[in-house]
C-alpha positions as CSV (number, residue, x, y, z in Angstrom):
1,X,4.4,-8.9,15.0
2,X,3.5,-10.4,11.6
3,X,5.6,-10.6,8.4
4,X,3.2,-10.8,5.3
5,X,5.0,-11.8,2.2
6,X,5.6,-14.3,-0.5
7,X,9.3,-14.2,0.1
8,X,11.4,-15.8,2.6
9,X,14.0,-14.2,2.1
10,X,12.4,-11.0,2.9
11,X,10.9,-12.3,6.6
12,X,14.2,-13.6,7.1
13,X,15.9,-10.5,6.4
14,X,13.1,-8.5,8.6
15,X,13.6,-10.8,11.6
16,X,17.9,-10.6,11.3
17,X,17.3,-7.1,11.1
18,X,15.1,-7.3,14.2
19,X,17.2,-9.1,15.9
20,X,20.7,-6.8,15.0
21,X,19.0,-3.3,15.5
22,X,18.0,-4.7,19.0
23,X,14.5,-3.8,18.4
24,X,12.0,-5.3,21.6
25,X,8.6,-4.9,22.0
26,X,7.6,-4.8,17.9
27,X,3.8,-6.6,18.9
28,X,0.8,-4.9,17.2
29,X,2.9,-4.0,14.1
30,X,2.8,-5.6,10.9
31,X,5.1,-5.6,8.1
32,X,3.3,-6.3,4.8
33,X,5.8,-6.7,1.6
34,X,3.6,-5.4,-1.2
35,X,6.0,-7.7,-4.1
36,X,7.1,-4.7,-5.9
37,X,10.1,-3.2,-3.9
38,X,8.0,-1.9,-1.1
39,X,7.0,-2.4,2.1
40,X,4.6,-1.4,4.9
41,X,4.7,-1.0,8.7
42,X,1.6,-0.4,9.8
43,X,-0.2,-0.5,13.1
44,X,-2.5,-4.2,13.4
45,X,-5.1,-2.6,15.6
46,X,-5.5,0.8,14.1
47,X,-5.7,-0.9,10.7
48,X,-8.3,-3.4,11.9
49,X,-10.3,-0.6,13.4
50,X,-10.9,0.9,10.2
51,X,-12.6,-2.1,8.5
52,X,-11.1,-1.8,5.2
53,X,-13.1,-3.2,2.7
54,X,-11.4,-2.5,-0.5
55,X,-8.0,-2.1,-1.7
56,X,-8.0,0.9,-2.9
57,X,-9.0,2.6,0.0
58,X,-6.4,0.7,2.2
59,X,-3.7,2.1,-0.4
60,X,-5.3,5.3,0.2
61,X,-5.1,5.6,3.7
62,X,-1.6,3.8,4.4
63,X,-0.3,4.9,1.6
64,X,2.2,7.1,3.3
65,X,3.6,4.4,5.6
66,X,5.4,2.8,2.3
67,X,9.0,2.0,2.5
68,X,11.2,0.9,0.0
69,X,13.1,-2.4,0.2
70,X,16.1,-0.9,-0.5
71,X,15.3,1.7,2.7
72,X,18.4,2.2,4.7
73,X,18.7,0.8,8.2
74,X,18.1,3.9,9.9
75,X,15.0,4.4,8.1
76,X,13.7,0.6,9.1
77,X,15.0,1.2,12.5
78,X,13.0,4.6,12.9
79,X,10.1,3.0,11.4
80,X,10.5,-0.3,13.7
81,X,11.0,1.6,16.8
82,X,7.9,4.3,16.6
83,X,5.4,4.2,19.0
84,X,3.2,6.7,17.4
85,X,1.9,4.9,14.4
86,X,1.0,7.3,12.0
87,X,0.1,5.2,9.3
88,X,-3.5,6.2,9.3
89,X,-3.4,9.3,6.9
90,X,-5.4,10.7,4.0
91,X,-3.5,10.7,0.7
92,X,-5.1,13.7,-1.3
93,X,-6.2,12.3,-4.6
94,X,-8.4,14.5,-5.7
95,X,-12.1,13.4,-6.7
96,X,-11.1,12.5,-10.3
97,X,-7.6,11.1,-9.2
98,X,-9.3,8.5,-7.6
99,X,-12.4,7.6,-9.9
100,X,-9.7,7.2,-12.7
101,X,-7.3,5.0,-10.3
102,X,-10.2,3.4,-9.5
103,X,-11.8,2.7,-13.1
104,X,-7.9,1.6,-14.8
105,X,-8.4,-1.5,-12.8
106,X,-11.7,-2.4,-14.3
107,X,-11.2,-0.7,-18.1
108,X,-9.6,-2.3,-20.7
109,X,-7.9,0.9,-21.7
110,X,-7.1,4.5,-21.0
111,X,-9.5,5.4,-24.1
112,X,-12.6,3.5,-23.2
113,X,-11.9,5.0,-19.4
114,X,-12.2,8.3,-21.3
115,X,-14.9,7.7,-23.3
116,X,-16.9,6.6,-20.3
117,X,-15.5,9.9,-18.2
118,X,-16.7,12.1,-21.1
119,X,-13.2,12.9,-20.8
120,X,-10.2,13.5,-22.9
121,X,-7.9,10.5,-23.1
122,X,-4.7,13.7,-22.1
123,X,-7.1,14.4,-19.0
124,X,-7.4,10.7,-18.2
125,X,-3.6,10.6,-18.8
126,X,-2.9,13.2,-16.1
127,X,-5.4,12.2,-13.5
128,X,-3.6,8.9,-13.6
129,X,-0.1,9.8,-13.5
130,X,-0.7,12.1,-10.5
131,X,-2.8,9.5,-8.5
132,X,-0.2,7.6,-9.5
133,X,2.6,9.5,-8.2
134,X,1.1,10.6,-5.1
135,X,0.3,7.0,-4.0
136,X,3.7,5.8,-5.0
137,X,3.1,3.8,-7.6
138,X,5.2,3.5,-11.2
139,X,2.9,2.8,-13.7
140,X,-0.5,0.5,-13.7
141,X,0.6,-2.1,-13.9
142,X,2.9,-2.2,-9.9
143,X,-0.9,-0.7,-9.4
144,X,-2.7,-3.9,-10.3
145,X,0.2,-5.8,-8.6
146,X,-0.3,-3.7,-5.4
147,X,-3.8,-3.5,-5.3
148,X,-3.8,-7.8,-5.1
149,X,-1.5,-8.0,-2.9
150,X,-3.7,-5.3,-0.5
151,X,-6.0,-7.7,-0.8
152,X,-4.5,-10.4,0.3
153,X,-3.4,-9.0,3.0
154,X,-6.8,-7.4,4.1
155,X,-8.2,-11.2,3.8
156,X,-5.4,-11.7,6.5
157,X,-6.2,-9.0,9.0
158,X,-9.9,-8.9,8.2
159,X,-11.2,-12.4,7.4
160,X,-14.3,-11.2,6.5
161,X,-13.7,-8.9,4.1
162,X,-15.1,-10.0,0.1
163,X,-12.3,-10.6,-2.2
């Protein structure tokens, strides 16, 4: 099993916890603190398998295997203990959901973004919020913070992936 995160703390916490839920065999998994109160458990091979190549797309695809920090035990334990690894499933952003998700982290601004879109700024507005929403994240700013730390940890599991 690996722990990715910045915070020792945290991978000390995660192996205690380990250790007092009496979890064995945890190889193939790997727990990846994304630095903004949440944390994935995700399947090392199946992730590898899918040659990730962006972060986006990783967010996108494991987006639903998100836990928060502040997760009960039970919840960490259910998640520890799974054998089926589900954590290899579509979040439905729709097609302009994800080109605005996509565009806020190279746009200055919502308005430029719409002026590009041949959008309203309102319809830029509400494709972001519900991408937002539906892959867990606050605001665009815990985006930009989660999207680097994806990559980071995409460096880790796939060395040759471009930054």
């Amino acid at each position: 099993m690996q722990i990715i995160s910045c915070d020792n703390y945290f991978i000390l916490g995660i192996q205690s916890l380990i250790v007092k839920l009496n979890i064995g065999d945890t190889s193939g998994r790997v727990i990846f603190d994304s630095g903004n109160g949440g944390v994935y458990i995700l399947n090392l091979e199946k992730l590898r398998r899918l040659k990730i190549s962006d972060p986006l797309s990783a967010l996108v695809l494991c987006g639903h295997s998100l836990l928060s920090r502040n997760a009960t035990l039970d919840m960490f334990d259910k998640k520890l203990r799974s054998k089926n690894f589900k954590d290899i499933t579509v979040i439905p952003l729709t097609r302009r959901e994800r080109l605005v998700i996509k565009d806020l982290c190279n746009v200055s601004n919502q308005k430029n973004l719409a002026r590009r879109l041949d959008i309203s700024d309102k319809t830029v507005s509400a494709h972001k919020k519900n991408g937002l929403r539906k892959l867990g994240v606050k605001n665009t700013m815990m985006l930009h913070s989660t999207l680097k730390a994806w990559r980071e940890i995409l460096q880790t599991i796939n060395p040759n992936t471009q930054p």
